[in-house]
PDB file with SEQRES, HELIX, SHEET and CRYST1 records, atoms N, CA, C and O in Angstrom:
SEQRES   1 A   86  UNK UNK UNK UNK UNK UNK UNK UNK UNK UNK UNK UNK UNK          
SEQRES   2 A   86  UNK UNK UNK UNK UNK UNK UNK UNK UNK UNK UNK UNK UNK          
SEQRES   3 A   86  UNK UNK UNK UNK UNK UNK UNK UNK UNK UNK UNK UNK UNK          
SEQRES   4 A   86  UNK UNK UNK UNK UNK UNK UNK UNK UNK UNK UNK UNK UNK          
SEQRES   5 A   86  UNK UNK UNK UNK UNK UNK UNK UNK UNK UNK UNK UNK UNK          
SEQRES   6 A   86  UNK UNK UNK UNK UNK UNK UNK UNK UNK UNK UNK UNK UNK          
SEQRES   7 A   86  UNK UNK UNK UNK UNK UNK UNK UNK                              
HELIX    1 AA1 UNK A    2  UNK A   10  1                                   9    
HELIX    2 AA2 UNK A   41  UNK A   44  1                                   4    
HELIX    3 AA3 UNK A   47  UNK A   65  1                                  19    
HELIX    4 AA4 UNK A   78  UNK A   81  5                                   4    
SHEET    1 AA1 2 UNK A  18  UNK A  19  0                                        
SHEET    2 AA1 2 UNK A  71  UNK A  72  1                                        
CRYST1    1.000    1.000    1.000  90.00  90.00  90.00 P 1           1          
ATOM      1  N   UNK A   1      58.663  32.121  -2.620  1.00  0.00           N  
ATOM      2  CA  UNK A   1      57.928  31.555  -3.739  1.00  0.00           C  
ATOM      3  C   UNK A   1      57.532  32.608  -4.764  1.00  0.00           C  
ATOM      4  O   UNK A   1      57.091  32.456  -5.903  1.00  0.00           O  
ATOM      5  N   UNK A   2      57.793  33.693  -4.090  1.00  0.00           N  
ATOM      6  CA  UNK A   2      57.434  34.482  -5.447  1.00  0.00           C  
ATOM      7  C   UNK A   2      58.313  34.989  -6.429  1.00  0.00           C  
ATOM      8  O   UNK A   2      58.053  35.311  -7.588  1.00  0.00           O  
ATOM      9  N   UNK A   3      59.490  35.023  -5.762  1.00  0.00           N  
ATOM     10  CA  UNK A   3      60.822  35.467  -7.216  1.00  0.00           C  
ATOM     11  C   UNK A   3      60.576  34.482  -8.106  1.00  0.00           C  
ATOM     12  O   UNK A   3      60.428  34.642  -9.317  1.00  0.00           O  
ATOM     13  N   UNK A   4      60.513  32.972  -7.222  1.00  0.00           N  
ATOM     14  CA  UNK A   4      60.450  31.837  -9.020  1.00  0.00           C  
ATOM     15  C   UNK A   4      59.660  32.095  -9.618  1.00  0.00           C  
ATOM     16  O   UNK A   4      59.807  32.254 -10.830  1.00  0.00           O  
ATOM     17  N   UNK A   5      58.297  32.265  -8.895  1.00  0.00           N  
ATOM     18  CA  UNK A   5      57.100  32.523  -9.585  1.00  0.00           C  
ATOM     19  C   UNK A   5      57.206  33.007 -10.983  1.00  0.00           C  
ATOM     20  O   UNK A   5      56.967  32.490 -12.074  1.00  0.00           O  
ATOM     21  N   UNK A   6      57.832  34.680 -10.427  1.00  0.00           N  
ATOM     22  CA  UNK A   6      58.230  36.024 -11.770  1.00  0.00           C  
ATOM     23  C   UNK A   6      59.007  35.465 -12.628  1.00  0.00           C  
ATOM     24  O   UNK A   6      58.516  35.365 -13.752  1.00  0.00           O  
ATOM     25  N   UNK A   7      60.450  34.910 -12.438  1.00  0.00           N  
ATOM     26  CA  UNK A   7      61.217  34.157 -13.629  1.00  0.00           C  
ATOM     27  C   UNK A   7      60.602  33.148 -13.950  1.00  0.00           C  
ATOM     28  O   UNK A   7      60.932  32.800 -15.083  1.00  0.00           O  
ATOM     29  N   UNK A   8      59.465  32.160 -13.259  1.00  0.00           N  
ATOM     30  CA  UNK A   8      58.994  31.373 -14.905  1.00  0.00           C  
ATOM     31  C   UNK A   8      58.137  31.974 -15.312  1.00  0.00           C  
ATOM     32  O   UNK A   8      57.874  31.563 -16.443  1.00  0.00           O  
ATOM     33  N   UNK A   9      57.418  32.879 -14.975  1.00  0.00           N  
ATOM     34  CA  UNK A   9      56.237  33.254 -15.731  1.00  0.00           C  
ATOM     35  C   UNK A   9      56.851  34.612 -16.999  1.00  0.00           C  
ATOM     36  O   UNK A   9      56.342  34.870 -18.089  1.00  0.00           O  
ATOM     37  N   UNK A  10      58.168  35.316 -16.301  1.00  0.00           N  
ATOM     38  CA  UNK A  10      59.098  35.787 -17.100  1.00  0.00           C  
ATOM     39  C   UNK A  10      59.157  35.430 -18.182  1.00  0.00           C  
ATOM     40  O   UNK A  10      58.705  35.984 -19.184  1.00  0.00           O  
ATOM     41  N   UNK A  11      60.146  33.746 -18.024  1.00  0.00           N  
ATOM     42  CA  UNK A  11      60.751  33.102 -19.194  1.00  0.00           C  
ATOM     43  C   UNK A  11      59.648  32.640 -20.479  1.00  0.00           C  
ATOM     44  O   UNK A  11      60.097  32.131 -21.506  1.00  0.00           O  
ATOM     45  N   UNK A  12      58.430  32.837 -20.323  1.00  0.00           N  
ATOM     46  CA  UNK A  12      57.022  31.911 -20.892  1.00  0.00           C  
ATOM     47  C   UNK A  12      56.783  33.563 -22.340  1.00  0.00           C  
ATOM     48  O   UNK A  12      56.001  33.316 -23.258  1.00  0.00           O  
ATOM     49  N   UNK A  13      57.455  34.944 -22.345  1.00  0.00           N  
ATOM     50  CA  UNK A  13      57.714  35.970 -22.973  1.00  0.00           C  
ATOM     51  C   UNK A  13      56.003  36.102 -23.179  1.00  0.00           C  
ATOM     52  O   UNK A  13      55.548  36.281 -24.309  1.00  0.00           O  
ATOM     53  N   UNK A  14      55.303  36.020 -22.243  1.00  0.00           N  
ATOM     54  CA  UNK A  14      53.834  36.132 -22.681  1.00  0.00           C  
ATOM     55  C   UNK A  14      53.073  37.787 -22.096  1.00  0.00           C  
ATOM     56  O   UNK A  14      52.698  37.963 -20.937  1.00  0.00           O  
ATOM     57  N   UNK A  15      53.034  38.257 -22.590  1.00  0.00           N  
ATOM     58  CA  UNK A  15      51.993  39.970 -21.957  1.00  0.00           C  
ATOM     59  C   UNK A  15      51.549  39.658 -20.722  1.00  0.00           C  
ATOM     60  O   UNK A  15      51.227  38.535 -20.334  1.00  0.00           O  
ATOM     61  N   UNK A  16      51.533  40.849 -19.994  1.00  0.00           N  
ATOM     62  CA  UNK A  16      50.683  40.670 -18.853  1.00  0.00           C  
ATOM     63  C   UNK A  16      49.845  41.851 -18.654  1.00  0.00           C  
ATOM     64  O   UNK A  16      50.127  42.972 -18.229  1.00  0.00           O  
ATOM     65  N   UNK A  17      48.435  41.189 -19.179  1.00  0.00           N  
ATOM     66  CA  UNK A  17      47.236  42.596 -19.195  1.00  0.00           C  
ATOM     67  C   UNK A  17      46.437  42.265 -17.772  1.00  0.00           C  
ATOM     68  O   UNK A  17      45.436  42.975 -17.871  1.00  0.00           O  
ATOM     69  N   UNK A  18      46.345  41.528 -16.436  1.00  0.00           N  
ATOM     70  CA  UNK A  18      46.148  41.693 -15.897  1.00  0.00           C  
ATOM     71  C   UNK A  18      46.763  41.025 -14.701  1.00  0.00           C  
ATOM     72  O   UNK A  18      47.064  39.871 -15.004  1.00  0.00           O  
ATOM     73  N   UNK A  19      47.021  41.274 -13.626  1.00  0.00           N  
ATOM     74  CA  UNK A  19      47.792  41.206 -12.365  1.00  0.00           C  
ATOM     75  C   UNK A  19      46.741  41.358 -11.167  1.00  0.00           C  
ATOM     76  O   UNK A  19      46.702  42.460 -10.620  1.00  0.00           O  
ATOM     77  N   UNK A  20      45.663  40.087 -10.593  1.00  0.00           N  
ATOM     78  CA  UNK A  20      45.384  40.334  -9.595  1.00  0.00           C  
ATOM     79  C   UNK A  20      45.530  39.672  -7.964  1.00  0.00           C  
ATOM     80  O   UNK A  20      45.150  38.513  -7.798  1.00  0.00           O  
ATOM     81  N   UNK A  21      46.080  40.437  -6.812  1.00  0.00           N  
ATOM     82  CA  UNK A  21      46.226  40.844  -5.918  1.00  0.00           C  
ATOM     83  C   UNK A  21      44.690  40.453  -4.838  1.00  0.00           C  
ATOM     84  O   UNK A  21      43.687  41.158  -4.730  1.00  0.00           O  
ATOM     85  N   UNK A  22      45.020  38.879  -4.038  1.00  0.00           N  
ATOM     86  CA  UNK A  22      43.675  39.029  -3.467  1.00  0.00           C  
ATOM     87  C   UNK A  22      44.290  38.248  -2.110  1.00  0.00           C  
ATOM     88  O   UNK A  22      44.919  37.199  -2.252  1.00  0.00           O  
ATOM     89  N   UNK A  23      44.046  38.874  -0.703  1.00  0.00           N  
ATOM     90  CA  UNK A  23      44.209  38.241   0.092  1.00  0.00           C  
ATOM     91  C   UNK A  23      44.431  36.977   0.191  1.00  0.00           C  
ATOM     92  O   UNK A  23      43.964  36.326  -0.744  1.00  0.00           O  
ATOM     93  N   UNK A  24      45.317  36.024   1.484  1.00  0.00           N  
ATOM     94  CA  UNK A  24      45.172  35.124   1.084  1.00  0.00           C  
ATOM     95  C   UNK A  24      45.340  34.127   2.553  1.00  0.00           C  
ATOM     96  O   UNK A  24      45.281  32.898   2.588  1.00  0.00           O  
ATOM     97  N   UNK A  25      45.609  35.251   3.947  1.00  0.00           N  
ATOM     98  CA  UNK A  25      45.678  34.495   4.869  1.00  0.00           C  
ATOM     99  C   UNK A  25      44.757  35.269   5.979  1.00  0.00           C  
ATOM    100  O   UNK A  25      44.936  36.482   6.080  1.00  0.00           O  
ATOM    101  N   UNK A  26      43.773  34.637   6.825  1.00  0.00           N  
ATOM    102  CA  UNK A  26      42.891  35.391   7.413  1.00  0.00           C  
ATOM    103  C   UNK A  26      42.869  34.919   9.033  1.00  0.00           C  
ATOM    104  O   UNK A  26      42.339  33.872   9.405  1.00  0.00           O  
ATOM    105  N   UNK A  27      43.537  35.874   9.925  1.00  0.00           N  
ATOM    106  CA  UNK A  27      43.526  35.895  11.249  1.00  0.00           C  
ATOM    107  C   UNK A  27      43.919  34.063  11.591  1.00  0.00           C  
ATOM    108  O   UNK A  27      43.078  33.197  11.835  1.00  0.00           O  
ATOM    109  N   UNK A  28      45.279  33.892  11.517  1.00  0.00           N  
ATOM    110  CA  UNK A  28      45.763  32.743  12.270  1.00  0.00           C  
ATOM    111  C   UNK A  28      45.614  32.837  13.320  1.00  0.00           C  
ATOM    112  O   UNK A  28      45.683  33.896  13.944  1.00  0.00           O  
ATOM    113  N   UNK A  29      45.324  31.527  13.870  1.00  0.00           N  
ATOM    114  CA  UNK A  29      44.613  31.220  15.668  1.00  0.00           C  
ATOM    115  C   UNK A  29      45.949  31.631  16.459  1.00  0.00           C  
ATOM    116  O   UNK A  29      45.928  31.941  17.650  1.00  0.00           O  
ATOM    117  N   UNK A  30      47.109  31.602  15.679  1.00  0.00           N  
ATOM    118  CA  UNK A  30      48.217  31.412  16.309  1.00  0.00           C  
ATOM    119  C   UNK A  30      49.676  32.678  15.882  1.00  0.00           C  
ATOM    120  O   UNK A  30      49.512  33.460  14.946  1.00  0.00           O  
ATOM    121  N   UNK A  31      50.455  32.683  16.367  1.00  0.00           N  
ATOM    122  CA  UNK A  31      51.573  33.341  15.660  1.00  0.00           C  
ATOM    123  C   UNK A  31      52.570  32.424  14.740  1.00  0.00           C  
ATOM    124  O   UNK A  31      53.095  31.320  14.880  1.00  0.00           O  
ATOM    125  N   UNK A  32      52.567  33.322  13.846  1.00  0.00           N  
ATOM    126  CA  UNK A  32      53.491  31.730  12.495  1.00  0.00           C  
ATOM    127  C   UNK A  32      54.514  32.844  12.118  1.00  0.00           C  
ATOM    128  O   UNK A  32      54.096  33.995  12.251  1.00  0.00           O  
ATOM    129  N   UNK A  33      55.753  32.687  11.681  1.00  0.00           N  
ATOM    130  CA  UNK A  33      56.245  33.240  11.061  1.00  0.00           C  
ATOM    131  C   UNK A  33      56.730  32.889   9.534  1.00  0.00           C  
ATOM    132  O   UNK A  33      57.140  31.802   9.126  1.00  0.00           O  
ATOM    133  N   UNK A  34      56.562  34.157   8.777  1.00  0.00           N  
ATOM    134  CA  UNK A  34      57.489  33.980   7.373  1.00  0.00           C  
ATOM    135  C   UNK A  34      58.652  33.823   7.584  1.00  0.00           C  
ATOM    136  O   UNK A  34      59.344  34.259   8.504  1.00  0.00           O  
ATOM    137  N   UNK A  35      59.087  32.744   6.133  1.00  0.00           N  
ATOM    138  CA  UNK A  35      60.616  32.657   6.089  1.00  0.00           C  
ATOM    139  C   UNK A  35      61.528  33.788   6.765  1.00  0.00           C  
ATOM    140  O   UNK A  35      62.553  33.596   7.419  1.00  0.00           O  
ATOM    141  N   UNK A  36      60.930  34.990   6.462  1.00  0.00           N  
ATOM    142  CA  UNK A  36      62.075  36.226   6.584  1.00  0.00           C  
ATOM    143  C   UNK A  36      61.854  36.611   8.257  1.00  0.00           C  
ATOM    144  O   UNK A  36      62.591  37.468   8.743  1.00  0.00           O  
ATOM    145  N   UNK A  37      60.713  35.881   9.189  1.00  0.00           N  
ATOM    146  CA  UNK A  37      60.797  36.224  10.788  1.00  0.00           C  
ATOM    147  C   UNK A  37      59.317  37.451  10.630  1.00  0.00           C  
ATOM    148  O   UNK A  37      58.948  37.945  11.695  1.00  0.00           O  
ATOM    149  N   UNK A  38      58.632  37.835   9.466  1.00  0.00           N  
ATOM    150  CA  UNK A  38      57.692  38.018   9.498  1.00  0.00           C  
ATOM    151  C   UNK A  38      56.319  37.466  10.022  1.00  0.00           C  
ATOM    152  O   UNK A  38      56.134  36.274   9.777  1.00  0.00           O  
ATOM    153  N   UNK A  39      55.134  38.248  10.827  1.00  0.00           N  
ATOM    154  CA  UNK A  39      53.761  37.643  11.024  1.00  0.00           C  
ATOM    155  C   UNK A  39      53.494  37.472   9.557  1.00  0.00           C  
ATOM    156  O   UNK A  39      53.671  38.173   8.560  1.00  0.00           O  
ATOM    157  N   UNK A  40      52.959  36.174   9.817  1.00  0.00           N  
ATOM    158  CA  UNK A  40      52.292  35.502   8.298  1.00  0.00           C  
ATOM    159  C   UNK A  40      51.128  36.094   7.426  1.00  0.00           C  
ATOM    160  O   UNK A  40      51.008  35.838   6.228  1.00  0.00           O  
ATOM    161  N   UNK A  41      50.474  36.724   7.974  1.00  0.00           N  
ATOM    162  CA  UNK A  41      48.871  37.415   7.577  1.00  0.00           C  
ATOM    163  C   UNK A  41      49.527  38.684   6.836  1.00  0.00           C  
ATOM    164  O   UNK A  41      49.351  38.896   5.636  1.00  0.00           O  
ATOM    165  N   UNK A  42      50.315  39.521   7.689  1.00  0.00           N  
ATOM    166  CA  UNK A  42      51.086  40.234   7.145  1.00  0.00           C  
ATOM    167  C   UNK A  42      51.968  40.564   6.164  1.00  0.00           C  
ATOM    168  O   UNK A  42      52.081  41.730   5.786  1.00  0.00           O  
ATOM    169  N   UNK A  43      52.935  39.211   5.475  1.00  0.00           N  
ATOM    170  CA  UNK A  43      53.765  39.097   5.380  1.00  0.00           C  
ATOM    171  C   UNK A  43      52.837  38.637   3.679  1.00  0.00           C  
ATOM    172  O   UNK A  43      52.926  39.453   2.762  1.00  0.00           O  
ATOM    173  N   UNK A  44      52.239  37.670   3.518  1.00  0.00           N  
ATOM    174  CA  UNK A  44      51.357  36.709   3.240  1.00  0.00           C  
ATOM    175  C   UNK A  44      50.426  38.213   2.120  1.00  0.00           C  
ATOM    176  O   UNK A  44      50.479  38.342   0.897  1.00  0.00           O  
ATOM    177  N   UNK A  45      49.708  39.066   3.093  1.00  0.00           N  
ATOM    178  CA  UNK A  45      48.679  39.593   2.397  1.00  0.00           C  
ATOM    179  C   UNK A  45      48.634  40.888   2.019  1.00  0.00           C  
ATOM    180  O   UNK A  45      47.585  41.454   1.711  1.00  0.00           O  
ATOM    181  N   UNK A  46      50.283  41.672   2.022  1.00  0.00           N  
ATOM    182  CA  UNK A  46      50.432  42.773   2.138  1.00  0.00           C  
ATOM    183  C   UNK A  46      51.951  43.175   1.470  1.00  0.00           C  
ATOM    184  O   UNK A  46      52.240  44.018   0.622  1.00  0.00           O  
ATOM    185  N   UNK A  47      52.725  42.280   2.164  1.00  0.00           N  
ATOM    186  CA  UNK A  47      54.416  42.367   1.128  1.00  0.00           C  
ATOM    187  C   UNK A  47      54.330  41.668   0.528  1.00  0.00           C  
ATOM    188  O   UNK A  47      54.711  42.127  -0.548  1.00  0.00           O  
ATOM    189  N   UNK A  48      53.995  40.484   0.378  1.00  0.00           N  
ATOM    190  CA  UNK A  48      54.433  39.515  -0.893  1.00  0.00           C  
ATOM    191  C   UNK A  48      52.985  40.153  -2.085  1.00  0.00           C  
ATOM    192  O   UNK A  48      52.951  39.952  -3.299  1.00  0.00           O  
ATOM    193  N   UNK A  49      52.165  40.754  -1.442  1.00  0.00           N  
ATOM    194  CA  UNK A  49      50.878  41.247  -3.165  1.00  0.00           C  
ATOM    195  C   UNK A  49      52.513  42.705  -3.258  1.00  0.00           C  
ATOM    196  O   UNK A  49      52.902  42.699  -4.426  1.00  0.00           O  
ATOM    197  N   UNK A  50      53.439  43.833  -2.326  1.00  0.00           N  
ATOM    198  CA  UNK A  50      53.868  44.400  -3.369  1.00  0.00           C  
ATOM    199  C   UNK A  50      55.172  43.962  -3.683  1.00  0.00           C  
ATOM    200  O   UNK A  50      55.906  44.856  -4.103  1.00  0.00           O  
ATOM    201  N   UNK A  51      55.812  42.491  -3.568  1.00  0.00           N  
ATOM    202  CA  UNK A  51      56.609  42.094  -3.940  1.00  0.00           C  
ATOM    203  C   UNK A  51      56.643  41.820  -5.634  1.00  0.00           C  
ATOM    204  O   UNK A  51      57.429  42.042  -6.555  1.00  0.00           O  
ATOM    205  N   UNK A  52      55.225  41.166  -5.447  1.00  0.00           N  
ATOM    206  CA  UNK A  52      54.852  40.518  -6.748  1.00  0.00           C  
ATOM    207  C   UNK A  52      54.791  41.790  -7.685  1.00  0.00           C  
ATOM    208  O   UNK A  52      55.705  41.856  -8.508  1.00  0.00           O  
ATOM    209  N   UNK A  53      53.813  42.862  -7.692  1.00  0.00           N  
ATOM    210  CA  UNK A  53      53.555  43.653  -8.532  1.00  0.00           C  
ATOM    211  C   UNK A  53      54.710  44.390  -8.561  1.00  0.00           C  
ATOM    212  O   UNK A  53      54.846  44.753  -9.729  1.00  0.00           O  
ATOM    213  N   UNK A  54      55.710  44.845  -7.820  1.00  0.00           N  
ATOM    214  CA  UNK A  54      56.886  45.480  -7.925  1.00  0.00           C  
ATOM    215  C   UNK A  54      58.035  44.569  -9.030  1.00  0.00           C  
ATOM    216  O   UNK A  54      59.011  45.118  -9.540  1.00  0.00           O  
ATOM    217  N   UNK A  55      57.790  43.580  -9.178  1.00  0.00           N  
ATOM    218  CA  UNK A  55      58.699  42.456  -9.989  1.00  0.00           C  
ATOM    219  C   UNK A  55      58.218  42.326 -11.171  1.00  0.00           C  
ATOM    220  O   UNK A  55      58.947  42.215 -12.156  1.00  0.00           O  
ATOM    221  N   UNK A  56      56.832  42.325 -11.228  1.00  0.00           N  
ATOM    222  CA  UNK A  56      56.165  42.501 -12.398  1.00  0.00           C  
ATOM    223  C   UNK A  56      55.476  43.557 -13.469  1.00  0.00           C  
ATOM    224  O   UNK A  56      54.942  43.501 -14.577  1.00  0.00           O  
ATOM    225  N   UNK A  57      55.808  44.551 -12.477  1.00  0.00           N  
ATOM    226  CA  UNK A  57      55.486  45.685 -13.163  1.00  0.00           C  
ATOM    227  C   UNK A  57      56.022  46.356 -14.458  1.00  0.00           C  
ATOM    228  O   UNK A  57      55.325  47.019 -15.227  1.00  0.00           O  
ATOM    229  N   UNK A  58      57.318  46.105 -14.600  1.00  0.00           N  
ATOM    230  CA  UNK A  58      58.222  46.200 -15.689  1.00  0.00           C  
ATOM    231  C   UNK A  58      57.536  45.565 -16.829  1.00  0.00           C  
ATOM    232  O   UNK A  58      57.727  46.122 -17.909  1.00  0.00           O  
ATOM    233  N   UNK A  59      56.697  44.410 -16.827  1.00  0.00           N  
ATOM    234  CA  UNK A  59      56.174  43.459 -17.555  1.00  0.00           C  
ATOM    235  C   UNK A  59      54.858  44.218 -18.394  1.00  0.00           C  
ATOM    236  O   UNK A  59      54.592  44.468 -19.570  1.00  0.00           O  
ATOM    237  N   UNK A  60      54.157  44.440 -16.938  1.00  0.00           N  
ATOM    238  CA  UNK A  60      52.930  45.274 -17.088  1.00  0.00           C  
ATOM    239  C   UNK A  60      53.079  46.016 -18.246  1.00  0.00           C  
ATOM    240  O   UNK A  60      52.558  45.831 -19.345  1.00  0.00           O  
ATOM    241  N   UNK A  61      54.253  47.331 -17.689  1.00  0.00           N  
ATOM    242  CA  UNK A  61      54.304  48.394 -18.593  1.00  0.00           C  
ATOM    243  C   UNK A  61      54.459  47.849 -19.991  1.00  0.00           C  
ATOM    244  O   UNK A  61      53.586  48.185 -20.792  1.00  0.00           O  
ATOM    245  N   UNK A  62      55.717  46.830 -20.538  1.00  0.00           N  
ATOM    246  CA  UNK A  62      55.530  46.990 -21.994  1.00  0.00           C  
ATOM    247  C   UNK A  62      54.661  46.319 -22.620  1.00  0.00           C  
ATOM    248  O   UNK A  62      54.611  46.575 -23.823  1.00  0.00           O  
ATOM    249  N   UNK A  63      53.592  45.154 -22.048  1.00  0.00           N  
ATOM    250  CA  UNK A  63      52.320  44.905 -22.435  1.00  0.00           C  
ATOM    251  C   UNK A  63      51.510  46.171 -22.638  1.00  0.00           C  
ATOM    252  O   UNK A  63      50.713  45.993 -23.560  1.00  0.00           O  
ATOM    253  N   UNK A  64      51.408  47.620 -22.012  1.00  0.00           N  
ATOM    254  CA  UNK A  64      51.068  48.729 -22.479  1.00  0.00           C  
ATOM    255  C   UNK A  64      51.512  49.477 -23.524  1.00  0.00           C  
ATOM    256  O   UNK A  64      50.931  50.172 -24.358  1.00  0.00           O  
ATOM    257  N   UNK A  65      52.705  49.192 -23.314  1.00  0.00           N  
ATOM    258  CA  UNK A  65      53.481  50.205 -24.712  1.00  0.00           C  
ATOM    259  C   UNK A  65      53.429  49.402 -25.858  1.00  0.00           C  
ATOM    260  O   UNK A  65      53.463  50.067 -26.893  1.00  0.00           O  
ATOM    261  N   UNK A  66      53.358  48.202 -26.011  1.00  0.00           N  
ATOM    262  CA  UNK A  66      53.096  47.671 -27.469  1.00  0.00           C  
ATOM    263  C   UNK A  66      51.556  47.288 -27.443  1.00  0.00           C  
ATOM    264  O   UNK A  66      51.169  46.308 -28.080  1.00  0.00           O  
ATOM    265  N   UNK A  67      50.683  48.066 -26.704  1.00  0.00           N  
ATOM    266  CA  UNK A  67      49.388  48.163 -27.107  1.00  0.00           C  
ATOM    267  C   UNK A  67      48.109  47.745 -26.562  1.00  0.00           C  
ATOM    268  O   UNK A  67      46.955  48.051 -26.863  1.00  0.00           O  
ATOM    269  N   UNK A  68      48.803  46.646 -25.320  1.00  0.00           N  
ATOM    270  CA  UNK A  68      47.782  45.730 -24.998  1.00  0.00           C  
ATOM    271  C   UNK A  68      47.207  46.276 -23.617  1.00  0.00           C  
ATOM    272  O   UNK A  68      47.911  47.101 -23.033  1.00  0.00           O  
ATOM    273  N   UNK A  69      46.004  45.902 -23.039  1.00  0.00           N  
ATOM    274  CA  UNK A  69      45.501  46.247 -21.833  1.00  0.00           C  
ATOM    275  C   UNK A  69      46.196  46.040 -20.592  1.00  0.00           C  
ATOM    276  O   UNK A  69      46.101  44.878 -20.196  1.00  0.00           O  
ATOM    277  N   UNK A  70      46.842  46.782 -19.883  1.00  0.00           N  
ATOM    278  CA  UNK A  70      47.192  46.309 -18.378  1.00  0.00           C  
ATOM    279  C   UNK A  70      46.785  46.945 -17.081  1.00  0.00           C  
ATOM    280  O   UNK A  70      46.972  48.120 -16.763  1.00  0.00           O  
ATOM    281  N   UNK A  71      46.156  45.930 -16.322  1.00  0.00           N  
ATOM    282  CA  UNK A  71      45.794  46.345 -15.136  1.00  0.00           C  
ATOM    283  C   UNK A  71      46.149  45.766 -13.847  1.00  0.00           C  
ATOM    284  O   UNK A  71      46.733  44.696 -13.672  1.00  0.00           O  
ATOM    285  N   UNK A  72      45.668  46.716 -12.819  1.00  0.00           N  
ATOM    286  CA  UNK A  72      46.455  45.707 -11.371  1.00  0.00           C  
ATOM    287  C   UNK A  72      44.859  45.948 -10.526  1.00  0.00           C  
ATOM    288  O   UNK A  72      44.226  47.003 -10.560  1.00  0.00           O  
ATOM    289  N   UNK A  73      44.418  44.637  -9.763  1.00  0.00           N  
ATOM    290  CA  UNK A  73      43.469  44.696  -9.174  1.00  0.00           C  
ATOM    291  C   UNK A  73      43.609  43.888  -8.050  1.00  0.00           C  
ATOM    292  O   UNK A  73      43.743  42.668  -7.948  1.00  0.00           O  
ATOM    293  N   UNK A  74      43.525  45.276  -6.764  1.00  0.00           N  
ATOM    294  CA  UNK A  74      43.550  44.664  -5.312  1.00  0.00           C  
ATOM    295  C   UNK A  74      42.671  44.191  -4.453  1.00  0.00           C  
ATOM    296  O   UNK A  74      42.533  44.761  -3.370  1.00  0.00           O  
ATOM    297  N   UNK A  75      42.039  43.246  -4.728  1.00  0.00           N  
ATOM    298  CA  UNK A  75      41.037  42.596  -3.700  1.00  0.00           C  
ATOM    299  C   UNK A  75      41.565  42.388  -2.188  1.00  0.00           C  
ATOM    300  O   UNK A  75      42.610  41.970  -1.688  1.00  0.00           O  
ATOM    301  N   UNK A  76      40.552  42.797  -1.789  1.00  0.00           N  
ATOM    302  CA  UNK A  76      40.112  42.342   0.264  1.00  0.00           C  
ATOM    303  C   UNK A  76      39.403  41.229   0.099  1.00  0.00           C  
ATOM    304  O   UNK A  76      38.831  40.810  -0.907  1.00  0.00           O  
ATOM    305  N   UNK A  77      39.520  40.618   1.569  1.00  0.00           N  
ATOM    306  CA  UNK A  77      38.767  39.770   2.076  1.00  0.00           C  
ATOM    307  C   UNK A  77      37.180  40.111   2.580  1.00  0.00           C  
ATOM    308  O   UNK A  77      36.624  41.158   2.249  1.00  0.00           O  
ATOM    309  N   UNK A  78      36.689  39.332   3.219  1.00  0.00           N  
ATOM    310  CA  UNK A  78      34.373  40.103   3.293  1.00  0.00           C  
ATOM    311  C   UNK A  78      35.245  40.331   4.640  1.00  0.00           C  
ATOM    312  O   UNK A  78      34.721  41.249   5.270  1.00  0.00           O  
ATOM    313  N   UNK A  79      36.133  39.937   5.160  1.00  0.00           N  
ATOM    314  CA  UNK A  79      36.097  41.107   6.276  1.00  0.00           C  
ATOM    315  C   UNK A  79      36.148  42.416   6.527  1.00  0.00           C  
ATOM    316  O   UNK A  79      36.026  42.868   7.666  1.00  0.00           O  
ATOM    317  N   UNK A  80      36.295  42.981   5.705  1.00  0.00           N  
ATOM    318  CA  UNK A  80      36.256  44.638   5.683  1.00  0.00           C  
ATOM    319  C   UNK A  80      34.452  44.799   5.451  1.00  0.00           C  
ATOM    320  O   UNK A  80      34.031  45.885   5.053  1.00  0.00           O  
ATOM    321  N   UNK A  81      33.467  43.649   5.729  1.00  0.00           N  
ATOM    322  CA  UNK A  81      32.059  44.449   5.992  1.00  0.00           C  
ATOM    323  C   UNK A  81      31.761  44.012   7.110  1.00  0.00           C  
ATOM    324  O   UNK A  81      30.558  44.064   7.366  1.00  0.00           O  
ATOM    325  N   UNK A  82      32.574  43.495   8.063  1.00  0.00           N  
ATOM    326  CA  UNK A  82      32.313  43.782   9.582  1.00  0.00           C  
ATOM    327  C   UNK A  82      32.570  44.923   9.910  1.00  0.00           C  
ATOM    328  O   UNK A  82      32.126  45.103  11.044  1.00  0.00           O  
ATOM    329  N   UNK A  83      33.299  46.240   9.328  1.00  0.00           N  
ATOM    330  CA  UNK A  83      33.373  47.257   9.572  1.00  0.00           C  
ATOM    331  C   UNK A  83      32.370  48.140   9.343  1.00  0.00           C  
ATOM    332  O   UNK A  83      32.350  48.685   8.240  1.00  0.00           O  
ATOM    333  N   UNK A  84      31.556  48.395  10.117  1.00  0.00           N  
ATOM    334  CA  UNK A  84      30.165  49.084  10.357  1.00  0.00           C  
ATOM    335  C   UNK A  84      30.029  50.363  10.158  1.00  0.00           C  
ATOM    336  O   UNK A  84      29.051  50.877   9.615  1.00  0.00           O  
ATOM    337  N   UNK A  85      31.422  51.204  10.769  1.00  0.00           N  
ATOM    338  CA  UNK A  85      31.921  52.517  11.044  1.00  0.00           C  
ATOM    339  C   UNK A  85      32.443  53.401   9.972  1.00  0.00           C  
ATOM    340  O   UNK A  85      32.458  54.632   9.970  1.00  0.00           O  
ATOM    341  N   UNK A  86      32.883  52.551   9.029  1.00  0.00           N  
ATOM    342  CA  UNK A  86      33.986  52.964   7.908  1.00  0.00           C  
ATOM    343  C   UNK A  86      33.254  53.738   6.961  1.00  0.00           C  
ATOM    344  O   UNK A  86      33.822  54.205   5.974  1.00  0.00           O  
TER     345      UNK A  86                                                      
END                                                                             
C-alpha cells in the first residue's frame, strides 16, 4: 500500500514540506505476517515509515530547492515511557 500511496500523491505535482512517520501497530496478541512473510509490528512500524520516506524523499528535496519548508518527523508510541531505565 505504500508504492500506490507515492504515485498518487506523486501524480497530484503538489510540494511536500512535511512527511510524518508515527507508529502504527502495537504488540499483536498474536504472530501475523506481512505480505512479504514479515512480523507485522515490525514490518508495519519500522520498514514501511523507511519505505515511505525513501520514495518520497526525492519529493522532499525539490520542495527545498525551490524554496519551500521540508521536514521528516518520527514519532513513537507512549510506550517508550514504560521505559524507566533509559
Amino acid at each position: 500500500s505504500i508504492r500506490p500511496f507515492v504515485e498518487s500523491f506523486l501524480q497530484l505535482g503538489l510540494p511536500l514540506n512535511y512527511l510524518v512517520n508515527n507508529a502504527g501497530v502495537m504488540t499483536p496478541k498474536e504472530f501475523r505476517a506481512s505480505k512479504q512473510g514479515l512480523e507485522t509490528q515490525f514490518a508495519t512500524n519500522h520498514l514501511a515509515h523507511f519505505l515511505l520516506t525513501e520514495l518520497l524523499m526525492p519529493q522532499l528535496r525539490a520542495t527545498r530547492r525551490n524554496g519551500g519548508e521540508a521536514r521528516i518527523v518520527i514519532l513513537s508510541s507512549v510506550a517508550s515511557a514504560l521505559c524507566k531505565t533509559v
